[in-house]
C-alpha positions as CSV (number, residue, x, y, z in Angstrom):
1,X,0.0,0.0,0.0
2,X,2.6,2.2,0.4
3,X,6.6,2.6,0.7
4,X,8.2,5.3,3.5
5,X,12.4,5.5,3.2
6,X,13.1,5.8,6.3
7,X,16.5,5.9,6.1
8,X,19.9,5.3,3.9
9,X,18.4,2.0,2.1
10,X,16.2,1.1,4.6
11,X,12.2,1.4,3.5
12,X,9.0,1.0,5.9
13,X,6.2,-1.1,3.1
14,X,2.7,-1.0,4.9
15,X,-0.2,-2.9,3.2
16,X,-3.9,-3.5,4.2
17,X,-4.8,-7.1,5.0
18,X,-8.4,-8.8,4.7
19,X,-8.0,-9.6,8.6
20,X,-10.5,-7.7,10.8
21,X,-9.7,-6.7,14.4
22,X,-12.1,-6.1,17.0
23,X,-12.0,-2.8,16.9
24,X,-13.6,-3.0,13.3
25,X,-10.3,-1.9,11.4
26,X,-8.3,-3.7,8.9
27,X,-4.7,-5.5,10.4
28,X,-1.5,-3.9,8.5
29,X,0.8,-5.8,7.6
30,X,4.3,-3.4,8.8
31,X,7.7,-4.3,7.9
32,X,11.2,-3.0,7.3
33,X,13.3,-3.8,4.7
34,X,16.8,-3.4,3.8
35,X,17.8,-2.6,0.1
36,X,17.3,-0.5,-3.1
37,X,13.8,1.5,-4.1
38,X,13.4,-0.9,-6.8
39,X,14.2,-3.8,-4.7
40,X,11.3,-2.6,-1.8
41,X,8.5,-2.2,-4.3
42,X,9.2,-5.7,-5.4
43,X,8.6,-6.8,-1.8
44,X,6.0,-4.3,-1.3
45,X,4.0,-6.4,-4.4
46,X,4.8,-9.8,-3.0
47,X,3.2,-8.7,0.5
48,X,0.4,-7.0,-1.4
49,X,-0.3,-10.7,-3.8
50,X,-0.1,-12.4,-0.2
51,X,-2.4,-10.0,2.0
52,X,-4.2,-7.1,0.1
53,X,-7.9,-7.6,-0.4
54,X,-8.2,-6.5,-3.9
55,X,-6.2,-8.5,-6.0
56,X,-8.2,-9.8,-8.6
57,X,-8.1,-13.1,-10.7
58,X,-8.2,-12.4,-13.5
59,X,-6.6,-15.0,-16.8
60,X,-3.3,-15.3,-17.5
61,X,-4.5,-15.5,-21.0
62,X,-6.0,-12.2,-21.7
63,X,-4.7,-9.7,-24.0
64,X,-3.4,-6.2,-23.8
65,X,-6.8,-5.3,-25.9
66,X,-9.3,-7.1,-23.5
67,X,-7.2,-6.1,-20.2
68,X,-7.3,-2.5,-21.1
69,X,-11.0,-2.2,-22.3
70,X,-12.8,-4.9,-20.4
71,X,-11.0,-4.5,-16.8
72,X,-8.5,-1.1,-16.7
73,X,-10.9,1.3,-17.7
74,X,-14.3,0.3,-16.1
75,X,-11.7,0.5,-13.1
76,X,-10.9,4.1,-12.6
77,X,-12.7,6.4,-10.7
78,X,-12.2,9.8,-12.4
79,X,-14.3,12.5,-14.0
80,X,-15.6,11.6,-17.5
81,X,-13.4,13.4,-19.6
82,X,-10.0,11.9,-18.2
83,X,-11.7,8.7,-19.4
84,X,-11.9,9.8,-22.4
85,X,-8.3,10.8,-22.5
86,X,-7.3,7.6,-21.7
87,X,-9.2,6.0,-24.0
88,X,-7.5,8.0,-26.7
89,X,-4.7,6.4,-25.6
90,X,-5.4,3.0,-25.3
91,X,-6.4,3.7,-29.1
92,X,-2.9,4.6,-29.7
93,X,-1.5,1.3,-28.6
94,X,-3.5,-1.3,-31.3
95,X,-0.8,-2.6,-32.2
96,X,-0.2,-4.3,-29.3
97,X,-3.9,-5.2,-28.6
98,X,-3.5,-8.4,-29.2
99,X,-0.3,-9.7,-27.1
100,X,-0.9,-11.5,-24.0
101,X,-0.9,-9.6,-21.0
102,X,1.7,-11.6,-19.3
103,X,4.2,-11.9,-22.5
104,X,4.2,-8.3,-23.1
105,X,7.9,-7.0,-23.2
106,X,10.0,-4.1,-23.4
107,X,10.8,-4.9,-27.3
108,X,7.1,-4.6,-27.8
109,X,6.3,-1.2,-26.1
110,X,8.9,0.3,-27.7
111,X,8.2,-0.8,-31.3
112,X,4.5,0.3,-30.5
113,X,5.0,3.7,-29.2
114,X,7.9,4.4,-31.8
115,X,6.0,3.8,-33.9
116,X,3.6,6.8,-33.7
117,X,4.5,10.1,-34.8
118,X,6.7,11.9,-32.3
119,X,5.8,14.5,-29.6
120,X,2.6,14.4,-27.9
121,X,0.9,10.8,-29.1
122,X,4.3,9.2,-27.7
123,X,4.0,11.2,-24.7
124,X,0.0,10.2,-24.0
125,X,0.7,6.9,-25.3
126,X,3.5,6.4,-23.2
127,X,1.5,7.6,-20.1
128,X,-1.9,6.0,-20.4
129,X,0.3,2.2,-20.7
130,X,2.2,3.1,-17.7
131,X,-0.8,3.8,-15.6
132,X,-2.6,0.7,-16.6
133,X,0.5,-2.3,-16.1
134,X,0.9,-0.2,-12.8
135,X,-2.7,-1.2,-12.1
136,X,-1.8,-4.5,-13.2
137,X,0.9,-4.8,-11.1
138,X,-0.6,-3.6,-8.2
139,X,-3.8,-6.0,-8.8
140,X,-1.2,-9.0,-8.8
141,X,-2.1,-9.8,-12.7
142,X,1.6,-9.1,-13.4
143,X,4.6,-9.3,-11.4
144,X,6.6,-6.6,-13.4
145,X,5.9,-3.7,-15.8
146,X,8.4,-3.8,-18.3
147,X,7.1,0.4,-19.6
148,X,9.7,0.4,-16.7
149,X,12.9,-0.7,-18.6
150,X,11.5,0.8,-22.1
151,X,13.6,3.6,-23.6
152,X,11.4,5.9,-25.3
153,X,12.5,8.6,-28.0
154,X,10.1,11.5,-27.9
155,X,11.4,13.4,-30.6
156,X,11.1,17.2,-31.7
157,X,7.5,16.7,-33.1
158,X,4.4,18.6,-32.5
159,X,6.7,20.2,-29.6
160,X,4.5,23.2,-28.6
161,X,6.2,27.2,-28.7
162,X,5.7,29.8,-26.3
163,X,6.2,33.4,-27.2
164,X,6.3,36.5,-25.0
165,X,6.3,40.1,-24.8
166,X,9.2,42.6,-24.1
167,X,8.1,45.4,-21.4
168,X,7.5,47.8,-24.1
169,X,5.4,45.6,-26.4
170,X,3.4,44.5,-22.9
171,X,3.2,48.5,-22.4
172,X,2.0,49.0,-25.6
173,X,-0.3,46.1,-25.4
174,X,-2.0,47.7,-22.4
175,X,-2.3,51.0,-23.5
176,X,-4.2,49.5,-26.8
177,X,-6.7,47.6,-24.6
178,X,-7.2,51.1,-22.3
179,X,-11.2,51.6,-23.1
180,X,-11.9,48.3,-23.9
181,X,-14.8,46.2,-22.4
182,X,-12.1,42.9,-21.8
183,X,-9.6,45.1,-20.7
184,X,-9.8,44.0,-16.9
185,X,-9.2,40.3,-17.9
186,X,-5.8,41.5,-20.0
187,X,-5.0,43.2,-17.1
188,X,-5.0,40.8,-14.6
189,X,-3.3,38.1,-16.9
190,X,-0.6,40.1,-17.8
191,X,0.1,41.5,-13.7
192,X,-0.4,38.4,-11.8
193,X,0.4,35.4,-14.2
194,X,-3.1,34.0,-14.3
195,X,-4.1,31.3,-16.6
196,X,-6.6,32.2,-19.2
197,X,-9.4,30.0,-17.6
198,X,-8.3,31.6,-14.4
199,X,-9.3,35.5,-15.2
200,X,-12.1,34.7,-17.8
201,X,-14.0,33.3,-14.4
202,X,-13.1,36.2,-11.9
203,X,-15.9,38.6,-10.3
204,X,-15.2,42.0,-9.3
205,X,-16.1,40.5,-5.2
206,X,-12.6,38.8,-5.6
207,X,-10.5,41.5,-6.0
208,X,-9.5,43.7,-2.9
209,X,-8.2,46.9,-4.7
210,X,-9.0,49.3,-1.1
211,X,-4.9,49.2,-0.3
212,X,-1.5,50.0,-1.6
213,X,-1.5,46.1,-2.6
214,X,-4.2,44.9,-4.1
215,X,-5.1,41.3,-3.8
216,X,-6.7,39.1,-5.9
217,X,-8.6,35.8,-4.7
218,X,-8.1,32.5,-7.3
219,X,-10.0,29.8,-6.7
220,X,-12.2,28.6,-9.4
221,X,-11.4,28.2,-13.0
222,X,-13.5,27.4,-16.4
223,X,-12.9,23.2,-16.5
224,X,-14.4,21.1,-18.9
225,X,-17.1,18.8,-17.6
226,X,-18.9,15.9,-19.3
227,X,-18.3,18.3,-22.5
228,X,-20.0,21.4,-20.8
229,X,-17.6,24.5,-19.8
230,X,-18.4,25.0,-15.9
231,X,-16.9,27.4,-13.4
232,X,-15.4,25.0,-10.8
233,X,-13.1,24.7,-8.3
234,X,-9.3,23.7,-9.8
235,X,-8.9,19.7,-9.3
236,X,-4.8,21.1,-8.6
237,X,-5.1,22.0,-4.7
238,X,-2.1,24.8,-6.1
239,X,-3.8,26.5,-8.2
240,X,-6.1,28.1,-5.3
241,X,-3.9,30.6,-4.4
242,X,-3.7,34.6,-3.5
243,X,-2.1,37.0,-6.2
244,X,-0.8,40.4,-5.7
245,X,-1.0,43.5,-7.9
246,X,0.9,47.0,-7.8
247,X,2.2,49.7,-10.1
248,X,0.2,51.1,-13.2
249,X,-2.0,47.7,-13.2
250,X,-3.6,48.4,-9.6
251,X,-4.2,51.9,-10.1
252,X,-5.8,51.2,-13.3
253,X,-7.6,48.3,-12.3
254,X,-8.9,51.1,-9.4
255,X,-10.1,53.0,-11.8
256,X,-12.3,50.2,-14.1
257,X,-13.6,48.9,-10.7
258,X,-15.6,52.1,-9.5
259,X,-19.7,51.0,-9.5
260,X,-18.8,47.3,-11.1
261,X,-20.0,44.6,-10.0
262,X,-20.6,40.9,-11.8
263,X,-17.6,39.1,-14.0
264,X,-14.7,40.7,-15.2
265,X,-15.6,39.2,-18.5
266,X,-18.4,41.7,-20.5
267,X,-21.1,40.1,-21.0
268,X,-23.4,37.2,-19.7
269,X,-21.8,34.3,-18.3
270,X,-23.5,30.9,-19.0
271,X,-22.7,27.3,-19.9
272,X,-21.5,28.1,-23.0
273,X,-19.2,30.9,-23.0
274,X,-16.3,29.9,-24.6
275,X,-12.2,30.5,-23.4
276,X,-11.4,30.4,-27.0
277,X,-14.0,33.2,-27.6
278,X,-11.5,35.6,-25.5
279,X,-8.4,34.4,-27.3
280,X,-10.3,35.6,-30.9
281,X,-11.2,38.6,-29.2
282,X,-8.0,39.4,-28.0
283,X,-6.1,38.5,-31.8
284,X,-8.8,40.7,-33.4
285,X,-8.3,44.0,-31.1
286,X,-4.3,43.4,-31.3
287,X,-4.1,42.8,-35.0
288,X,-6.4,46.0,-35.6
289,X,-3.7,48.1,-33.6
290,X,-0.9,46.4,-35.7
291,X,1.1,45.3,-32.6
292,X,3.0,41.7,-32.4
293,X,0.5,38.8,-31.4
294,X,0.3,36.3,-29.4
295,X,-2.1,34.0,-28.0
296,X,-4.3,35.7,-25.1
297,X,-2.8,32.6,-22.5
298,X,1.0,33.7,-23.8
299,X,0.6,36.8,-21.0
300,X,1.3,34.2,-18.6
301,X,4.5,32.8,-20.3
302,X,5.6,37.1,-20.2
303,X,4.8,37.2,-16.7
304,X,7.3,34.6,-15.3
305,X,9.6,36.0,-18.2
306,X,9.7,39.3,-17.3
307,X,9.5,38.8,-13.3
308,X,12.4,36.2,-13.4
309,X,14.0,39.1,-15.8
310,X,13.5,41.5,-12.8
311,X,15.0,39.2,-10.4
312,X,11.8,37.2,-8.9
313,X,13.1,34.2,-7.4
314,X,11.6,31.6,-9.6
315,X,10.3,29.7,-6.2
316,X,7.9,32.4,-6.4
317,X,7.2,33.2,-10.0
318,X,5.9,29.0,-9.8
319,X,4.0,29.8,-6.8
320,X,2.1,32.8,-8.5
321,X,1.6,31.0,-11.2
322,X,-0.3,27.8,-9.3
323,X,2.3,25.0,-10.2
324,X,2.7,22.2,-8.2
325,X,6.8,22.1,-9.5
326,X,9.4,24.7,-9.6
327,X,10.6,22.8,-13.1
328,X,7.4,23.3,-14.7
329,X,7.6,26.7,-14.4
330,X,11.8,26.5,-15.5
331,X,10.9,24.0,-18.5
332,X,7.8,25.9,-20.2
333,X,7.2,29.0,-18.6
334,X,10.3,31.0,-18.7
335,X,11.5,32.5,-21.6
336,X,14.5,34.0,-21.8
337,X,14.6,37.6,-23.5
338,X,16.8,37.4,-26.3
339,X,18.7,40.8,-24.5
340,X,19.6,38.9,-21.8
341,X,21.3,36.3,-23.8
342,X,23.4,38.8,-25.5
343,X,23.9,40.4,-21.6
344,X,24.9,37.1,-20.8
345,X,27.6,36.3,-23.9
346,X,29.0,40.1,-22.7
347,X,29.1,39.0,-19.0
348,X,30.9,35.4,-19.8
349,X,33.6,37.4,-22.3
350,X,34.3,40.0,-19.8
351,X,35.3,37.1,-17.3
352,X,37.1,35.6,-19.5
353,X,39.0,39.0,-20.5
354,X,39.8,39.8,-16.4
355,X,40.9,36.4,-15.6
356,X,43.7,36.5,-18.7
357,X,44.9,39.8,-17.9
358,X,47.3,39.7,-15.2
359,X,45.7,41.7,-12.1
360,X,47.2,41.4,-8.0
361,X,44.4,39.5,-7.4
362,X,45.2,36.5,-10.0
363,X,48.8,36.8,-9.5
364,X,50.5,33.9,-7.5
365,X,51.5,35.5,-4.0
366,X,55.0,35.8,-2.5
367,X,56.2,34.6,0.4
368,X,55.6,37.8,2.5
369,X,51.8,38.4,0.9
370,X,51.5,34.3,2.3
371,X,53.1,34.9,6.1
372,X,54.4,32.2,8.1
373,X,51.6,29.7,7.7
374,X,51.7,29.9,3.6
375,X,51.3,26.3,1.6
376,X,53.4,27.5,-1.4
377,X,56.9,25.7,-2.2
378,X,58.6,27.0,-4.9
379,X,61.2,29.3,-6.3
380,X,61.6,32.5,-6.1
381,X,61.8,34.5,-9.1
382,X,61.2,38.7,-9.7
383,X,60.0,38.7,-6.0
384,X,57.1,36.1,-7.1
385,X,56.1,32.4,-6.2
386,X,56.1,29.9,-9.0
387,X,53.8,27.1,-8.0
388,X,55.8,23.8,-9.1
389,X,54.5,20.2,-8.3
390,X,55.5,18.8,-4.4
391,X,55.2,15.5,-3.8
């Protein structure tokens, strides 16, 4: 049921038993054993074939096809459209439908995944399989998922591009939207890093603006549900969070908030309202002012750009931004500004250039400069000590 390291190769595995006790709880089975990770969760599985209450017997003769259909996905308990993600996937794999569950190997997975195009369908693909042997695994059907020892190539392939604003194209971009009914959402976005979904479902009630900091309250977003766009709470526990506003966007947002009241969004909100509706909205109204675009969600991507710019810790930029992992936010939210990579080749050079030239501070020291207690042996030459090997 679970595995706790509770020390330098030493691992606490805990798993429910079918026993009852008299005080109307399940017995645990509680042991400590000595060894790798890898080595533990194989004696975490042999405890859980021998005690846990759910493993299920299932043929040794079924096939990927009918194990992933007839018995993994009836199995999970998630929302409807995650289902139908997974499904997608288990599409994906066909070509290993028909393999027996128990001769599937690494050779196999790899072929079958490789041989879909790269980028994301190797990447769902890859994903939805692991989950399910997991399962597998867990259920006692297999003793070992060989996804495990697979080496998957992901390729460059529908690999997804961020773009982002400079702070005078985001100042221009403001000014353009100054006047306009969306304007608040833009606003927001670009000060505080929310996500599109995050803003478009914002009323005026969740923004404190009365101080010198104004404070913003996130926690509900437009989510997708049973193919109807719904204003719920995030399923992420990180994305309900508290964001901060100061500078020209506070006072301006001061100034849209007198006597409103409602969504920040213009307009009705229903069922049906779109997040793509805003994105169209937003490439209209920047095209018409002939300014750069990109898409309404990229404001988020120059948030973490610009603040890490600044010199935001980026512990902080990911926690603005919701993310349950600092590397999220390094690997596809931060975008470094193509002026600080030239400040950067500058800053590397001019090191370079200081450490060559001779200075007192890269000079070897004499004997004097060293004092009594000194670790140089050498000889002395022009009042200087050349380092030569001691042995």
């Amino acid at each position: 049921m679970s595995i706790q390291n509770i020390g330098r190769n030493k691992w606490r595995v805990v798993v429910k038993t079918d026993e009852i006790l008299p005080s109307g709880y399940h017995r645990y089975i509680d042991k400590v054993f000595n060894g790798s990770k890898a080595e533990a969760q194989t004696y975490e599985r042999k405890l859980e074939a021998q005690y846990a209450p759910y493993n299920l017997s299932i043929k040794s003769d079924i096939s990927v096809g009918e194990y992933l259909y007839d018995i993994w996905l009836p199995s999970l308990v998630v929302q409807a459209s995650t289902i139908r993600r997974y499904a997608d996937g288990v599409k994906l794999l066909e070509s290993i439908h028909k393999i027996p569950l128990d001769k599937l190997n690494v050779y196999s997975i790899e072929n079958a995944i490789h041989a879909l195009p790269e980028g994301h369908p190797r990447h769902h693909a890859k994903k939805v399989l692991s989950v399910a042997l997991n399962a597998a695994v867990r259920w006692g059907t297999i003793q070992f998922n060989p996804l495990s020892k697979a080496e998957i190539l992901y390729g460059e392939g529908e690999k997804q591009k961020y773009t982002t604003y400079s702070t005078s194209e985001l100042l221009n971009v403001l000014d353009a939207f100054k006047g306009c009914p969306s304007e608040a959402v833009v606003l927001v976005i670009a000060g505080c890093g929310l996500s599109r979904e995050e803003a478009l479902a914002l009323n005026w009630s969740d923004l404190d603006l009365s101080g010198d900091v104004g404070i913003i309250n996130i926690n509900k977003a437009w989510i997708r549900d049973n193919k109807e766009l719904r204003i719920k709470n995030p399923k992420n526990p990180h994305r309900v969070r508290t964001a901060y506003l100061q500078g020209i966007i506070l006072d301006r947002l001061k100034e849209l908030s007198q006597d409103k009241e409602g969504a920040l969004w213009p307009g009705k909100v229903h069922a049906h309202t779109r997040p793509d509706v805003a994105t169209h909205l937003f490439e209209h109204h920047i095209t018409k002012c002939n300014l750069r675009y990109i898409p309404l969600n990229h404001l988020r991507h120059t948030y973490a750009t610009l603040a890490l710019a600044a010199g935001v810790d980026v512990a902080l930029v990911s926690k603005n931004l919701g993310h349950a992992r600092i590397s999220t936010t390094v690997d596809y939210y931060i975008i470094p500004l193509e002026d600080e990579r030239k400040a950067a080749a500058a800053v590397y050079a001019a090191a370079i250039e200081e450490h060559n030239t001779p200075t007192p501070k890269n000079l070897p020291k004499t004997r004097a400069e060293m004092g009594n207690n000194g670790q140089y042996f050498g000889i002395v030459a022009d009042s200087r000590m050349l380092p030569v090997c001691v042995f």
